[in-house]
C-alpha positions as CSV (number, residue, x, y, z in Angstrom):
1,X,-3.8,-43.5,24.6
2,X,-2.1,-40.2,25.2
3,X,-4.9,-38.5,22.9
4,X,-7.5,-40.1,24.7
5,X,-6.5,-39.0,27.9
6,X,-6.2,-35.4,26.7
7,X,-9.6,-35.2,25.3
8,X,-11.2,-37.0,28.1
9,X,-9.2,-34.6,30.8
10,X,-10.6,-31.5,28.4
11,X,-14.1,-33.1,28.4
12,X,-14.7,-32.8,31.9
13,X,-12.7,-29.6,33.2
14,X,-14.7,-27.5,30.5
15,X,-17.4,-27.6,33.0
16,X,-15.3,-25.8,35.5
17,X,-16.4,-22.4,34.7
18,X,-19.5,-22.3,35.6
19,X,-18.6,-23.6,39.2
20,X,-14.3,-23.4,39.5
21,X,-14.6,-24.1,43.3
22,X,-16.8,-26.8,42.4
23,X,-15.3,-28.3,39.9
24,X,-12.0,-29.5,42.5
25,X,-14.1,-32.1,43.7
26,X,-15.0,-33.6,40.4
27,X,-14.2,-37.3,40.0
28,X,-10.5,-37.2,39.1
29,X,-8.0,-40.1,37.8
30,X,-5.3,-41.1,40.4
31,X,-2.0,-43.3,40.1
32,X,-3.6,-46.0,42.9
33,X,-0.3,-47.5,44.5
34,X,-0.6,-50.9,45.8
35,X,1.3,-50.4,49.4
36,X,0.7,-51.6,53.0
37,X,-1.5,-49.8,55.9
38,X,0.4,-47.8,57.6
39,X,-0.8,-46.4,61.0
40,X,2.1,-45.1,63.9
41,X,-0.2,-44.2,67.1
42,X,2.5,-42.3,69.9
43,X,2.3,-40.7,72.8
44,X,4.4,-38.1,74.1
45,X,5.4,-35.8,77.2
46,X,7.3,-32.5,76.9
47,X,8.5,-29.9,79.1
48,X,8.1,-26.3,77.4
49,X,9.6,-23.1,78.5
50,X,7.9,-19.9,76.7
51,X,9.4,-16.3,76.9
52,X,7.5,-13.2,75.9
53,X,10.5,-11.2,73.5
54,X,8.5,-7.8,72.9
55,X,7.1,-6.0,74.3
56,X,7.3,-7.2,77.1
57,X,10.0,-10.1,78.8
58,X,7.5,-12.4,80.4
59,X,8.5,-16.3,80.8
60,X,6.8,-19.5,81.8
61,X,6.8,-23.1,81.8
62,X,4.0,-25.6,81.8
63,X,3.9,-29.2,81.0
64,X,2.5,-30.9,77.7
65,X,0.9,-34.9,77.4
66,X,-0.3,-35.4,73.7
67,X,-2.0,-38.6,72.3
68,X,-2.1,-39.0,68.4
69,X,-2.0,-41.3,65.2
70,X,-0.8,-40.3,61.7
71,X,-1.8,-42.6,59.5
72,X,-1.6,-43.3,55.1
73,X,-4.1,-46.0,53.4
74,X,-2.8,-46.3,49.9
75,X,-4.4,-49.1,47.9
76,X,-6.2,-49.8,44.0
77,X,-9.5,-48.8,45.2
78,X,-9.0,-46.5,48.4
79,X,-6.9,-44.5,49.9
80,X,-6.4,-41.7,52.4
81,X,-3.7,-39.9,55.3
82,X,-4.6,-38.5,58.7
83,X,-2.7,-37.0,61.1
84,X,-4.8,-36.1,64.5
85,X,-3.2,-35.3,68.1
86,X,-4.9,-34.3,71.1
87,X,-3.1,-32.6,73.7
88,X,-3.6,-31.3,77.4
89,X,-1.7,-28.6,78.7
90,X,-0.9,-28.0,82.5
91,X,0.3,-24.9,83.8
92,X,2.1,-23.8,87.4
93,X,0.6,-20.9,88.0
94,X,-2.4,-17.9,86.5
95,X,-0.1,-17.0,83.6
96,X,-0.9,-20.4,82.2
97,X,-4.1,-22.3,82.3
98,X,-4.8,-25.6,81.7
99,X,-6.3,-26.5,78.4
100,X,-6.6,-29.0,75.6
101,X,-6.9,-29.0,72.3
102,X,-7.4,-31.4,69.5
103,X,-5.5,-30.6,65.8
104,X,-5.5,-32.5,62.3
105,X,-6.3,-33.2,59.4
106,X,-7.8,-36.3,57.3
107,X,-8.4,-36.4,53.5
108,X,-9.1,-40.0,52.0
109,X,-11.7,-41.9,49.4
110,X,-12.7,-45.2,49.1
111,X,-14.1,-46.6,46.0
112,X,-18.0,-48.4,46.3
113,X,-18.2,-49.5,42.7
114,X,-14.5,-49.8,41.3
115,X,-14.0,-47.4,38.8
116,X,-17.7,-46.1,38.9
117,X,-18.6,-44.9,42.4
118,X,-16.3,-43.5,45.1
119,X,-17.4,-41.8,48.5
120,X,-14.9,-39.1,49.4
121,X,-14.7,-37.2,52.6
122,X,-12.0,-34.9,55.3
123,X,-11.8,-33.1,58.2
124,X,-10.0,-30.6,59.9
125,X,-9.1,-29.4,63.4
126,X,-6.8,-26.2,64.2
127,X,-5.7,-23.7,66.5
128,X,-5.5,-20.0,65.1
129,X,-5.1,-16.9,66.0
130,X,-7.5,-13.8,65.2
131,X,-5.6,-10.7,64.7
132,X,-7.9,-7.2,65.2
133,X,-8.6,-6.2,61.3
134,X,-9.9,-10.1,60.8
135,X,-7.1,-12.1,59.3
136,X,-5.8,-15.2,61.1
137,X,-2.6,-17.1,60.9
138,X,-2.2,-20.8,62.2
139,X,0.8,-22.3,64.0
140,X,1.3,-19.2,66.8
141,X,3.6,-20.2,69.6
142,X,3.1,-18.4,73.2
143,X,0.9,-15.8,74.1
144,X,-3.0,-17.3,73.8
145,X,-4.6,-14.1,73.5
146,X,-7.4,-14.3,70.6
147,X,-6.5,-18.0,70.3
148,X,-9.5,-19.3,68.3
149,X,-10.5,-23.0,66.9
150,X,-11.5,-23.7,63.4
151,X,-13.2,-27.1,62.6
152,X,-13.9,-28.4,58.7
153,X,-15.5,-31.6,57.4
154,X,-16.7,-32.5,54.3
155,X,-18.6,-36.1,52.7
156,X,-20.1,-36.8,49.1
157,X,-20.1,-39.2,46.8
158,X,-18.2,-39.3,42.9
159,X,-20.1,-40.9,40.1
160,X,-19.0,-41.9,36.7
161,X,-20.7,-44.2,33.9
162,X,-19.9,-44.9,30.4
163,X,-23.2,-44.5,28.2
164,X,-22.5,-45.4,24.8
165,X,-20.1,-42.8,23.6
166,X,-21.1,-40.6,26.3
167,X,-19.7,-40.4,30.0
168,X,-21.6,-39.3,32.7
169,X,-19.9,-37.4,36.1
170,X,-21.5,-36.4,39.0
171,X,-20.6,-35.5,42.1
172,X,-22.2,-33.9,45.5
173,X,-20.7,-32.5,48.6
174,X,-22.1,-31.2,52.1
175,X,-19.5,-29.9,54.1
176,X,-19.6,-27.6,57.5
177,X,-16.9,-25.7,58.8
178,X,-17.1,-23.7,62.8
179,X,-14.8,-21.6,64.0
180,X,-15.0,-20.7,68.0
181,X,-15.4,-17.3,69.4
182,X,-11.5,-15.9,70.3
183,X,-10.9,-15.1,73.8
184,X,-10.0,-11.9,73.1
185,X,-9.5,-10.0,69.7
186,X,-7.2,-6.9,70.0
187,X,-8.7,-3.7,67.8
188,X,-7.7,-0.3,67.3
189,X,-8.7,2.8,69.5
190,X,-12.6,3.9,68.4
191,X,-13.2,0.6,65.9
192,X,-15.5,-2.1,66.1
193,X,-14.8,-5.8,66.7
194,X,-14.8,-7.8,63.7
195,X,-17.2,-10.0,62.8
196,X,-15.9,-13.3,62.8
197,X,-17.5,-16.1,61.4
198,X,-19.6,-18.9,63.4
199,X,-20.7,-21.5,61.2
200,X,-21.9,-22.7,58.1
201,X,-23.5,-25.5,55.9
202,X,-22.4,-25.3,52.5
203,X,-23.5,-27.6,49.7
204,X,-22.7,-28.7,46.1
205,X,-24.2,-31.2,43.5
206,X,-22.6,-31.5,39.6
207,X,-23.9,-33.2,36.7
208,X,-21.8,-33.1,33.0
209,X,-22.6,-35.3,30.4
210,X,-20.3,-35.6,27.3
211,X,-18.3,-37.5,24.6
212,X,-14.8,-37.3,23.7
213,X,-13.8,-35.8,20.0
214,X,-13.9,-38.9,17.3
215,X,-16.3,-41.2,19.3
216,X,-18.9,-39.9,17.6
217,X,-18.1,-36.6,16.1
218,X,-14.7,-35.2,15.0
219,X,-14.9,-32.5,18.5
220,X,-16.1,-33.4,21.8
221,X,-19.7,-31.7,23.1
222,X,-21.4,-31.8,26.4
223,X,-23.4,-30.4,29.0
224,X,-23.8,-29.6,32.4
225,X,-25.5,-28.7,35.0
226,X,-24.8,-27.4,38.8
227,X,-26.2,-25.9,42.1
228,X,-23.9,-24.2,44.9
229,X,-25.6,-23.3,48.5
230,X,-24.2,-22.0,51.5
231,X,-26.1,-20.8,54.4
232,X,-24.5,-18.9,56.7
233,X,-25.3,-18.6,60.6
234,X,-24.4,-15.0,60.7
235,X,-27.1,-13.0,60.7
236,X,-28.7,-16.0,58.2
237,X,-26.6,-15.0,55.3
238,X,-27.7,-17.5,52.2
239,X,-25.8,-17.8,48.7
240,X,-27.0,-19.6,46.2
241,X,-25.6,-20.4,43.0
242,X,-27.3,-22.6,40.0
243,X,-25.6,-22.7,36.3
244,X,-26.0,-25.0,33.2
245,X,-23.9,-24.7,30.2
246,X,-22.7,-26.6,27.1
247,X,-19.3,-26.9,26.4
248,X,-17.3,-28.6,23.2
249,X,-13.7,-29.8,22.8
250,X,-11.7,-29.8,19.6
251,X,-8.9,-31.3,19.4
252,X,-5.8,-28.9,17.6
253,X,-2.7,-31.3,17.4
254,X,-2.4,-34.7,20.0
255,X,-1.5,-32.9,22.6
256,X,-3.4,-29.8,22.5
257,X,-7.0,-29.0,22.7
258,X,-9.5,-25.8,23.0
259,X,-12.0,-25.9,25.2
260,X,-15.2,-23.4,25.5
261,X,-18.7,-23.4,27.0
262,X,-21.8,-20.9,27.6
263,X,-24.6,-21.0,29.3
264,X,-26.7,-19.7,31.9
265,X,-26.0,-18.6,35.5
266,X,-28.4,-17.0,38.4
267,X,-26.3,-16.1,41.4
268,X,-28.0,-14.5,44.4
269,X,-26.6,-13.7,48.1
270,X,-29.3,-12.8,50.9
271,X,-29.4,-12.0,55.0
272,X,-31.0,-11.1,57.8
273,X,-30.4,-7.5,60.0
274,X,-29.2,-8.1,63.3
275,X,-31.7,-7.5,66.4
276,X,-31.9,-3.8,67.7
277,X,-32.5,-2.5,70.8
278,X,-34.7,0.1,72.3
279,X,-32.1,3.0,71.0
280,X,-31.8,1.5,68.0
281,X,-28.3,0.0,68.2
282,X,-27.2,-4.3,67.0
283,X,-27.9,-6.1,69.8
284,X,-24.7,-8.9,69.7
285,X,-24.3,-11.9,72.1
286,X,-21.2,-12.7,74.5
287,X,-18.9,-13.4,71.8
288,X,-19.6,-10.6,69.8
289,X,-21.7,-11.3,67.3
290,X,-24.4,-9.7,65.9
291,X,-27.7,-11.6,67.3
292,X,-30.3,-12.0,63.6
293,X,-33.8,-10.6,63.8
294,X,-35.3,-13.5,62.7
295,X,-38.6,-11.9,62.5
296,X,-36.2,-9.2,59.5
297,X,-37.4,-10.1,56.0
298,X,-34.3,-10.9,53.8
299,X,-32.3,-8.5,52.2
300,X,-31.4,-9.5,48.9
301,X,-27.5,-8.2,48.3
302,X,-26.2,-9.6,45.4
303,X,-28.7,-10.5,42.6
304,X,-27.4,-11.4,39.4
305,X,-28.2,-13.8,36.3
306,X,-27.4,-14.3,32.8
307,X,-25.4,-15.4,30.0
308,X,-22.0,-16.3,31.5
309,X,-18.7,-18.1,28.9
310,X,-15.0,-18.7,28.7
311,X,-12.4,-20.3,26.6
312,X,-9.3,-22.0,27.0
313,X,-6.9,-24.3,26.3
314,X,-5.6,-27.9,27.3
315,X,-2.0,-28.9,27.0
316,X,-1.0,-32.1,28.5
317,X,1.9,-33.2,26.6
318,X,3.4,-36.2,29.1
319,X,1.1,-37.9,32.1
320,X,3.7,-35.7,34.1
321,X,2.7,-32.2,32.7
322,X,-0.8,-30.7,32.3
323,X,-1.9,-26.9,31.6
324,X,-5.7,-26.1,31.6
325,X,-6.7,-22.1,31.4
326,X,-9.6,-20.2,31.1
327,X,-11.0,-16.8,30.5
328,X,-14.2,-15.8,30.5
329,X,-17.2,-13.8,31.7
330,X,-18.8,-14.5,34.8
331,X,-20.6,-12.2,37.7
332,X,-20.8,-9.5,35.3
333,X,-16.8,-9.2,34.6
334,X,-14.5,-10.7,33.4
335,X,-13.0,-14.0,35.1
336,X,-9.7,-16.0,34.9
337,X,-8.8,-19.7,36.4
338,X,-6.2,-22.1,35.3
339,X,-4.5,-24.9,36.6
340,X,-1.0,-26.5,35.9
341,X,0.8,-29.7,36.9
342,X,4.4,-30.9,36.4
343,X,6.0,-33.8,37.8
344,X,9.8,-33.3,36.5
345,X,10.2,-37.0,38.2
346,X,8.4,-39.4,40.6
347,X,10.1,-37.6,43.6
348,X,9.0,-34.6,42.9
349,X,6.2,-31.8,41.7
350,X,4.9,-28.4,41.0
351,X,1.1,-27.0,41.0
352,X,-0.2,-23.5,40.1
353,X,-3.9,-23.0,40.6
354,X,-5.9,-20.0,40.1
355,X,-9.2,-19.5,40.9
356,X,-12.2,-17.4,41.2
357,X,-15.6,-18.1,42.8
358,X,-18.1,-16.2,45.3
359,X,-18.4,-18.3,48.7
360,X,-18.5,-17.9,52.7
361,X,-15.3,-18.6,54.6
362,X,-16.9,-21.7,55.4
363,X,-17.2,-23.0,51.8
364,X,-13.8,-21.8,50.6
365,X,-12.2,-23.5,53.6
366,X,-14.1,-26.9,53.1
367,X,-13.3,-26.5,49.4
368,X,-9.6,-26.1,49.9
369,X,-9.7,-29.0,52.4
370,X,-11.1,-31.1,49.5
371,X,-8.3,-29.9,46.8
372,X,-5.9,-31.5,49.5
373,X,-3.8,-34.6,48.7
374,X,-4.7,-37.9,49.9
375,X,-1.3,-39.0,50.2
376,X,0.6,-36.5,52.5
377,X,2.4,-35.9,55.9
378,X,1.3,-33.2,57.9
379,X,3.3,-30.3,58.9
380,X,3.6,-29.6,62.8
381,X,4.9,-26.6,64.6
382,X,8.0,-28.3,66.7
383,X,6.9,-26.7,69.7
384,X,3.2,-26.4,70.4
385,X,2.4,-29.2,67.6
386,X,0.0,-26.9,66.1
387,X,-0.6,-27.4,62.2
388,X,1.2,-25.2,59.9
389,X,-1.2,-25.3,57.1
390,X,0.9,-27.2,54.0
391,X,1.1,-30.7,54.3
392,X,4.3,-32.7,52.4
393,X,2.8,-34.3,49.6
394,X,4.0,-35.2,46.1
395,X,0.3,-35.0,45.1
396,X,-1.7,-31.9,44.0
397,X,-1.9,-28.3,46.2
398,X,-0.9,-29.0,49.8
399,X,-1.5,-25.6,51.6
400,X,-4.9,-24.4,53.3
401,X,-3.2,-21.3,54.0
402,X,-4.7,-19.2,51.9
403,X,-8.3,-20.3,52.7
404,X,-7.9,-19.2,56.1
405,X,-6.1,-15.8,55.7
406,X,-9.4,-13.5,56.4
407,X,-12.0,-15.0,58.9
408,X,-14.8,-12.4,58.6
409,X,-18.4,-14.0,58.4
410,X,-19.5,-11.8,55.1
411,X,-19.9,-13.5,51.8
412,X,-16.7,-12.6,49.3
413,X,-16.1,-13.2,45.9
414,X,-12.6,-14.8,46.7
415,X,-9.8,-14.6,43.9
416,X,-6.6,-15.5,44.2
417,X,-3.7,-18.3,43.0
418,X,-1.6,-20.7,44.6
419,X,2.0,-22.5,43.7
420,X,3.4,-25.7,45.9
421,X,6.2,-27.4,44.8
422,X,7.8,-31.0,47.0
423,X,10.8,-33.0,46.4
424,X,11.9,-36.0,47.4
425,X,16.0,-36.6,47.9
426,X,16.8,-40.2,49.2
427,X,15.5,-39.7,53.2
428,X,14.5,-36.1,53.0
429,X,11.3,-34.7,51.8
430,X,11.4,-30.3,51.4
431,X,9.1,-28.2,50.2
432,X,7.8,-24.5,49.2
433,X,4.2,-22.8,49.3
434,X,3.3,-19.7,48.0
435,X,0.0,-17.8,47.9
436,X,-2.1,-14.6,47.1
437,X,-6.1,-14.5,48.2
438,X,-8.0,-11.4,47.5
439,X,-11.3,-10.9,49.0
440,X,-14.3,-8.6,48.3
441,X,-17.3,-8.8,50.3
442,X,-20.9,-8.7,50.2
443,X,-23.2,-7.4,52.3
444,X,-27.0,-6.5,51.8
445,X,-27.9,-2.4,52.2
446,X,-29.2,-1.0,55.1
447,X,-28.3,-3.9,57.3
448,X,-24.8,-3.7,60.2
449,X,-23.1,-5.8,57.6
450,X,-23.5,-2.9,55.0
451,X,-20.3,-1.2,55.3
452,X,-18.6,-4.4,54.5
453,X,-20.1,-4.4,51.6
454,X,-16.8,-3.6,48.7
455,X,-14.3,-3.6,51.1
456,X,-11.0,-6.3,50.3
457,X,-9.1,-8.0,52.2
458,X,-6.0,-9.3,50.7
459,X,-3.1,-12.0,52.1
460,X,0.1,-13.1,50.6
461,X,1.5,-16.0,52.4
462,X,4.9,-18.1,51.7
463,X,6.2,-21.4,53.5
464,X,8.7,-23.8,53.6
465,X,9.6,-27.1,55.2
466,X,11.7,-30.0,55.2
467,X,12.9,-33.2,57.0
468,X,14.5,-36.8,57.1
469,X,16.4,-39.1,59.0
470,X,20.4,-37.7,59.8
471,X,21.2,-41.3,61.0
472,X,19.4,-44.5,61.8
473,X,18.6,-43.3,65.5
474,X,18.1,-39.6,64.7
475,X,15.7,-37.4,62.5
476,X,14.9,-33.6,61.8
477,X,11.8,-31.0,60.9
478,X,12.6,-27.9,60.6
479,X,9.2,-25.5,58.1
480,X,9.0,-21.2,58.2
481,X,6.2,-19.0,57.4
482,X,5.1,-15.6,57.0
483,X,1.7,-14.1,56.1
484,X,1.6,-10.5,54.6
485,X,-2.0,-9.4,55.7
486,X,-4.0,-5.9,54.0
487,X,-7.7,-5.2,55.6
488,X,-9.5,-2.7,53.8
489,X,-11.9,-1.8,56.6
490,X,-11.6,1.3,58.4
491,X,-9.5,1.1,61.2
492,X,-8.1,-2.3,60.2
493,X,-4.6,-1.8,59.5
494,X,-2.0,-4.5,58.2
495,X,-0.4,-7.4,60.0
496,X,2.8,-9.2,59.2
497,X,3.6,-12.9,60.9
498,X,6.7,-14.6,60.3
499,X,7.1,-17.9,62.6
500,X,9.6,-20.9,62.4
501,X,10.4,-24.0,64.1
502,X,12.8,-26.7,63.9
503,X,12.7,-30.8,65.6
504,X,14.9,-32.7,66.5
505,X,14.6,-36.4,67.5
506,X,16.6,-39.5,68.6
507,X,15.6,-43.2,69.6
508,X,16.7,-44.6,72.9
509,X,15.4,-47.3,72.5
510,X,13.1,-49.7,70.4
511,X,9.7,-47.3,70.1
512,X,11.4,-44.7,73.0
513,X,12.6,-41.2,71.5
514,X,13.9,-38.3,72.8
515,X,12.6,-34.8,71.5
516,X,13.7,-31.2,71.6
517,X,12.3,-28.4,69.5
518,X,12.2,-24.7,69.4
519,X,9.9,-22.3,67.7
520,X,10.6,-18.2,66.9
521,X,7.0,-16.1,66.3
522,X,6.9,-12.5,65.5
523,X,3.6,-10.0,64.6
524,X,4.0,-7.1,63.7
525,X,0.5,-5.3,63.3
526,X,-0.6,-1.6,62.6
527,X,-4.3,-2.6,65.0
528,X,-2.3,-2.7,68.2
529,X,0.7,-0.4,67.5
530,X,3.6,-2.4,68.5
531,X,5.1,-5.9,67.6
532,X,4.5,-9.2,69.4
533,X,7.6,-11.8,69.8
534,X,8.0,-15.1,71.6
535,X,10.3,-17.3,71.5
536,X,9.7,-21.1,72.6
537,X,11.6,-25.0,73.4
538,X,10.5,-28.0,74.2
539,X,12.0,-30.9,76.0
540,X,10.4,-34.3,75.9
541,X,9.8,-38.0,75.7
542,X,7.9,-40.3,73.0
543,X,6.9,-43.4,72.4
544,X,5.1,-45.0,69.2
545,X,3.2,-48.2,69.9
């Protein structure tokens, strides 16, 4: 069994180079658990106080009403986790408006054939905020100023069949992802406003076909096919990705295989100029966008096609351990991706990823959000119950951090790696994240996007969490952050944001709780010249139906 499950785990990730961001959302096996529905709605009223530390001393108060559900499906054909709160602030005076907003995230599948057909699908919701040189950070407490709203989703359908010795996978995905104009975006003397992404359609579809080694030949061969589009509303940027390949498997020892694949590739990213006015300068709209020329013809700018290849390797000596790597040649240089899985015990796990691919901000995010667990608890900021971006999860990567550290609208080719590790100690769950996203862009010559065109961006980003019941009556939450933020555009300076928050919690009585929570956010960025601190608490009352 253990050999089987090797070669038939190297069978199908040896189509991952042609399409590594793809290739996440390939049917996978899971360890189904047979458990119980599990859905806690609550609502909740808090009192916050906010003070302004630097630079200057400003404080207010407003009031906060939230409705929400967290919720976990785990069963032998289906299964899923949500978490999704809205909430309505109301303030006292012009220093705080009222607002709402609505945050979460859902990740789950359900199976329509047992072991053959499964339907897939997530969402996101999340407050962020857009700092001057493009990069953006989730889970800010205080000031609102460039407070933004990012929304993902994503649907498609898994396939797999048994054909004689051959097994067929296919998969397809359509997923969108919007992010809202910030209020206002803070940028350095003489530079321009970034760009930031509106919205995007992005769209997958993956066929592989292949045998195992010894059923019927002493090494595995198979062959694939894929297509990767993402059209972009910004000045109708298109990329558009096709690749086939064969790959083969042979087997060194039981727990040990190489893996290796070529074939063909034809990768090609388009747009639009923006509309100019009499003097010839962009015309943008009231958010600060470029407005397209639809009546432009499109500039092609990236255009490339070929031979692409890698080989690697496949260790998985336990169902708690797995190491896949890759090197090869893709996009005309050299390429690296790898993945690796240990589960010491059942309460708890470690996962390295690392991956290249090119892509909008709209299909990495949507891509990330699919890589998510479907067994997980969601991390909230204890004051503003903003998403942190990790989720506690003995299951796979947990963190979208990385996937939303730039928030330009250019195509990137994005390259970068990603470590989680959760454990489980009798009531208490903890947890670390760590991450490094690179990003350089593309952009068509002799359009406004052209000087984007080469320029990186680059984020480091580390978290941790933890919580569990003290007593019976009484629980905890404490998680801490900081992003490391680089902008290779002129004028675009560095950012660093540390933030932290900790919960604490108590029943009064049967469904009643009393909360309290406070929150520390710092930014320190080179755009605006001076740092940014605020320090929050929060005072309330809860109760879960």
């Amino acid at each position: 069994m253990k050999r089987n499950a090797l070669y038939l785990a190297s069978a199908i990730s040896a189509v991952a180079f042609a399409a590594p961001a793809i290739a996440q959302s390939a049917p996978e096996t899971r360890e189904h658990r047979a458990g119980p529905v599990q859905i806690a709605p609550y609502i909740e009223a808090s009192q916050v106080i906010s003070s302004q530390i630097s630079p200057g001393n400003e404080t207010v108060t407003y009031t906060q009403v939230a409705a929400g559900v967290d919720a976990t499906v785990t069963g032998r054909n289906n299964g899923g986790s949500a978490s999704i709160r809205y909430e309505r602030t109301f303030g006292y005076d012009n220093q705080v408006s009222d607002s709402s907003t609505l945050s979460g995230v859902v990740r789950g599948y359900g199976s329509i054939v047992p072991q053959a057909v499964t339907f897939e699908a997530g969402g996101l919701a999340a407050r962020t905020r857009i700092n001057g040189n493009g990069t953006s950070s989730l889970a800010i407490s205080g000031s609102n100023v460039a407070e933004s709203k990012v929304y993902a989703a994503y649907a498609g359908p898994n396939v797999h069949a048994q054909l004689g010795d051959a097994q067929v996978n296919a998969n397809y995905r359509l997923g969108y992802a919007r992010v809202d104009a910030p209020n206002a975006t803070p940028v350095a003397p003489g530079a321009q406003p970034t760009q930031v992404f509106e919205d995007s359609w992005a769209q997958s579809a993956n066929l592989h076909v292949g045998t195992r080694p010894g059923e019927p030949l002493p090494v595995g061969v198979g062959a694939g096919v894929g297509y990767n589009r993402e059209d972009i509303s910004n000045l109708d940027q298109r990329l558009e990705d096709f690749h086939t390949r064969g790959d083969v498997t042979v087997p060194v020892s039981p727990n040990v295989a190489l893996v290796g694949g070529a074939g063909y590739e034809k990768v090609q990213v388009s747009s639009r100029d923006a509309l100019r006015d009499a003097n010839g300068n962009p015309v943008v709209d009231s958010a600060g966008r470029f407005v397209t020329d639809k009546s432009a013809p499109r500039q092609i700018a990236y255009d490339t096609s070929g031979l692409i290849w890698d080989v690697g390797v496949m260790w998985r000596p336990s169902p708690r351990t797995s190491l896949e790597a890759h090197v090869g040649r893709r996009y005309d240089s050299t390429t690296y991706y790898s993945s690796f899985a240990w589960a010491p015990s059942r309460r708890s796990a470690l996962n390295i990823a690392a991956y290249d691919g090119i892509t909008g901000f709209g299909g990495q995010l949507t891509t990330a959000l699919a890589a998510l667990p479907t067994d997980f608890t969601a991390n909230r900021n204890a004051v503003t119950g903003d998403l942190t971006g990790c989720v506690a999860s003995l299951q796979g990567g947990s963190c979208l951090t990385g996937a939303l550290g730039s928030i330009r609208s250019a195509v990137f080719r994005g390259r970068g790696i990603a470590a989680t590790y959760a454990e489980q100690v009798g009531r208490m769950s903890a947890g670390v994240g760590a991450g490094y996203d690179r990003r350089t862009f593309i952009a068509a010559p002799g359009t406004v996007l052209a000087v984007a065109n080469g320029v990186i961006d680059e984020s480091y980003w580390a978290s941790a969490f933890a919580s569990g019941q003290i007593d019976r009556r009484s629980s905890f939450a404490v998680n801490a952050h900081v992003n490391w933020l680089k902008s290779g555009f002129a004028n675009g300076g560095d950012a660093t944001i540390y933030g932290a928050s900790a919960a604490y919690r108590r029943y009064l009585l049967q469904g009643l709780s009393a909360n309290a929570g406070v929150a520390l956010d710092r930014i320190d960025s080179d755009v605006v010249g001076e740092s940014i601190s605020n320090a929050a608490a929060r005072l309330g009352l809860r109760y879960d139906f």
